[in-house]
N, C-alpha and C positions, 0 to 999 in steps of 0.2 A: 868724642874727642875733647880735647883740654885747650882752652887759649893759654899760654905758657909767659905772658909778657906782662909786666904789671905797669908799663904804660904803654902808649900808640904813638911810637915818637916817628916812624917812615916804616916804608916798608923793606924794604932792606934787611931790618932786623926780626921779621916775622920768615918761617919756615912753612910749605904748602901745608903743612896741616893748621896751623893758626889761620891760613890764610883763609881752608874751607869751612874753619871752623866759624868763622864769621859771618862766611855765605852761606852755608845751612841754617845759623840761626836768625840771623834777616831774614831768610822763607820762613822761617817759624813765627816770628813776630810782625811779618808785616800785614799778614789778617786782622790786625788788631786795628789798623790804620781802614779796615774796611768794616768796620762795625758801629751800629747807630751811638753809644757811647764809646767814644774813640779813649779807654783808658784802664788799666792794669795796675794792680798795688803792688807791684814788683818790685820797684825803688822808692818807696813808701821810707819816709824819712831821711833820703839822702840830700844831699846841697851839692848840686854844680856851677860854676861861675863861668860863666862866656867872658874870656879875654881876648876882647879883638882890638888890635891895634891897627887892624888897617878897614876902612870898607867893606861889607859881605853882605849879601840880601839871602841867599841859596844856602849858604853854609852854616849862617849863623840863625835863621829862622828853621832850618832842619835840626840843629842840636838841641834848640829851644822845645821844640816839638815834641823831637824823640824823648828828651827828658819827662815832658809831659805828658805825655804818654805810660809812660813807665812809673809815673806818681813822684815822683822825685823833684824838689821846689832849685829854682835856677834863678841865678842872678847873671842878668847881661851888664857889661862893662864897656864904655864907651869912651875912647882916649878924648874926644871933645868935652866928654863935660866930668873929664877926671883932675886928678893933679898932677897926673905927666903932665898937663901944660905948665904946671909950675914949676918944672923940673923934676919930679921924683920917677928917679929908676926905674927901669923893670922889676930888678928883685925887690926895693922895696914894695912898690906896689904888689906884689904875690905876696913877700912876707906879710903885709898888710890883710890880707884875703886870707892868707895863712890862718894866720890869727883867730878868725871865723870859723876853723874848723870847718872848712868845704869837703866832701870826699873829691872830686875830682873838677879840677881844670882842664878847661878847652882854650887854646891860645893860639891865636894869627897875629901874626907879626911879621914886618918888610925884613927882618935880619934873619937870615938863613943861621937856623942852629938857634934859637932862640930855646925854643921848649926844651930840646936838647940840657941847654945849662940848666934852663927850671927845675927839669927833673934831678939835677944832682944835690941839690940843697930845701927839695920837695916833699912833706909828707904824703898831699894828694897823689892821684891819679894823674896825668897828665897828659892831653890826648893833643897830637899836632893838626891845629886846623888851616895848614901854611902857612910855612916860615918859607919869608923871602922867593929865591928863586931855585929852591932844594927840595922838598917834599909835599907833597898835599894826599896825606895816605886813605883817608878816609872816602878821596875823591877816586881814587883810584879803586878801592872796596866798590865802592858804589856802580861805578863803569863795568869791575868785572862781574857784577851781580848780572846787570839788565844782559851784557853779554851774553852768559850763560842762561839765563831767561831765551831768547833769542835762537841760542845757536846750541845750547845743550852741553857739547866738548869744547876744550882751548886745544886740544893737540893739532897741532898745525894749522890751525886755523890763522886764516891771513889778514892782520891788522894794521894799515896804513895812518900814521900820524899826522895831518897836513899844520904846517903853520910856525910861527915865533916858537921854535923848538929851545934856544938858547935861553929866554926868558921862563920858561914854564915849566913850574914845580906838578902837574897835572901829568905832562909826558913825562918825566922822568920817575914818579911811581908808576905811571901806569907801565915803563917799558919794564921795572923793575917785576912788577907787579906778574904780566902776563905771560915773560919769556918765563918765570918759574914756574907757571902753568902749562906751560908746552906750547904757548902761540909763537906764530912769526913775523917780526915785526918790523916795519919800513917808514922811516922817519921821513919827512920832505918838507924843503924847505931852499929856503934861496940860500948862496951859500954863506952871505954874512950872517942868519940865524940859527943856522946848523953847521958848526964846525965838524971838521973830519973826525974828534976825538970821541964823539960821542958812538962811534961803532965799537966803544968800550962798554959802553952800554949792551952789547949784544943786541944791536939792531942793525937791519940794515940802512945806508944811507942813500936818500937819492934828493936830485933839484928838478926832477920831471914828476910835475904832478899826472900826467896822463900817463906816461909810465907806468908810475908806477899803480896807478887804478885798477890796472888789467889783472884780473882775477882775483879783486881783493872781497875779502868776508866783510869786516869792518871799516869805516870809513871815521875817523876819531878826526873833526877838523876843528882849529884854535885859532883862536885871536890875536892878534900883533898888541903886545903887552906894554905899550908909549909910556904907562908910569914908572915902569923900570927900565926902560933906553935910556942910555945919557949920550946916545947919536942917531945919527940917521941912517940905517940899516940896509933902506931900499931906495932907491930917486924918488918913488911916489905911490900913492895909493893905487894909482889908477894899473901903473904897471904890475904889482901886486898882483890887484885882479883879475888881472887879466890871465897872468900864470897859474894862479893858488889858487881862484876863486869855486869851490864845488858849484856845478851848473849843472842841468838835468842833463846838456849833452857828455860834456863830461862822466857823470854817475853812470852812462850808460855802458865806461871800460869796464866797470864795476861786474862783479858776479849778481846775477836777476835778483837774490837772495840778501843782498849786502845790506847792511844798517849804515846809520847815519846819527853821529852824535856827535854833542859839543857840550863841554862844560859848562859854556856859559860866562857872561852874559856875550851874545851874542849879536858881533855888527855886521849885519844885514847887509848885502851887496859889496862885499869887503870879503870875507872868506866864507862865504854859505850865502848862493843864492835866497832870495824868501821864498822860493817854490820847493827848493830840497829842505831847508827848515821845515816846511810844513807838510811835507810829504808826509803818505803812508809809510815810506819806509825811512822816517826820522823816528828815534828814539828819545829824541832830547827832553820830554817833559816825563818820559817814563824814568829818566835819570835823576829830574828833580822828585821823582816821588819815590824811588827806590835808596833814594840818600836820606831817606827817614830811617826807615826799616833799615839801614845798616848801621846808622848811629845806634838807632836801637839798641844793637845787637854791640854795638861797642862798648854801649854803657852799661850793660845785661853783665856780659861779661868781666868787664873790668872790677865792677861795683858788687860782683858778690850774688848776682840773683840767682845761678842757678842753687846755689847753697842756698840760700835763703826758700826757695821756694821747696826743696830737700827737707830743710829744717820744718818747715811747718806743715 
């Protein structure tokens, strides 16, 4: 199969076959992440640049990685000690980086549709590592990886979303993400975080998180996103908790088989008990290790390697 995109701007714009095209090659390459010298001359003379504009411990040390891996040299960018504080632009700063002859840019940024513009006036690659409160695709590659790891099929396989729905570019690939794989999916959330429009999304909506538990496969729970509220959503934490919060009695509506993930970073006694975090049947650290192996497989592909490895 062919990846058909010459960037990763959401998912959206990827078709099931791009989309398996990514997950078989993450099985392919993530052996490589299990071997005493952890690295492949695959991207042997490529340049990647990390543009993050916002915070990232998980996303931006996994592209770091995967680059690395692949032999490919990577420059990270950090808006603290750049000259956006001096005022200069986005696009200058990229034309700037431009200039360096990078093959591809990775870009997190608080304004939804950010990479989007990059890519229009872009030589690079341009791969979206979340923009704002629209997209996080690579996050949602990674989810459906461990998934299928886990569970084998998405055909109707039953996936509940708990959490700040309205803030999170994470559920909104991944609903995009999963329903083209044939899963079924249930949003929940209180109702100032999940408005009714998102059953546009092709999910369903519910504000019963017990409810909605009952016979689910997956269990995908999120964080209340304070950086991007500019109100107060809910009266308080505590009542949160007390509705949202996954508890082992809770997990028990659950199917015996069901997983347990969170993107991350995760607050503790907020929405994920610290007994279902650390549960056997949490997935969540096999998420942070399978979002290597999928960048991997993002930069393999965008950058030319299986041609390259063809060619020699």
């Amino acid at each position: 199969m062919e990846f058909k995109q010459r960037h990763l701007l959401g998912i959206q714009h990827l078709d099931v076959s791009d989309i398996l095209t990514v997950l078989d090659t993450a099985e392919s390459l993530s052996e490589i992440s299990t071997r005493e010298v952890k690295k492949v001359p695959t991207l042997r003379g490529k340049t990647i640049v990390n543009l993050f504009f916002e915070p990232s411990t998980r996303t931006r040390s996994s592209f770091e990685l995967a680059a690395k891996r692949l032999s490919a040299d990577i420059i990270n960018f950090s808006q603290q000690t750049s000259s956006v504080v001096k005022g200069e632009s986005l696009k200058d700063t990229v034309l700037n980086f431009e200039a360096m002859n990078p093959d591809a840019l990775v870009i997190r940024h608080s304004c939804s549709g950010a990479p989007h513009f990059v890519s229009t006036f872009c030589r690079s690659h341009v791969i979206n590592a979340g923009d704002g409160s629209h997209e996080h695709p690579t996050q949602a590659l990674l989810d459906a990886f461990t998934i299928r790891q886990a569970k084998k099929s998405f055909r109707d396989l039953r996936v509940v979303i708990v959490g700040d729905i309205l803030h999170s570019r994470v559920a909104r690939s991944n609903v995009f993400l999963l329903s083209k794989l044939g899963a079924q999916i249930t949003l929940v959330g209180p109702p100032s975080l999940l408005p009714e429009e998102f059953k546009n999304f092709g999910a369903t909506i519910s504000h019963s998180l017990d409810e909605s538990l009952a016979g689910a496969d997956v269990i995908m729970m999120l964080r209340i996103q304070t950086e991007r509220q500019k109100a107060n959503f809910f009266p308080s934490i505590r009542e949160y908790r007390n509705l949202y919060c996954l508890t082992e009695k809770r997990f028990q509506l659950a199917n015996k088989d069901a997983i347990i993930m969170h993107p991350g970073p995760i607050n503790r006694g907020v929405e994920i008990s610290s007994e279902m975090a650390d549960s056997v049947k949490s997935v969540i650290l096999k998420q942070v290790e399978n979002g290597i192996a999928i960048r991997m497989a993002i930069l393999y592909l965008l950058l030319g390697g299986r041609e390259r490895e063809t060619a020699d």
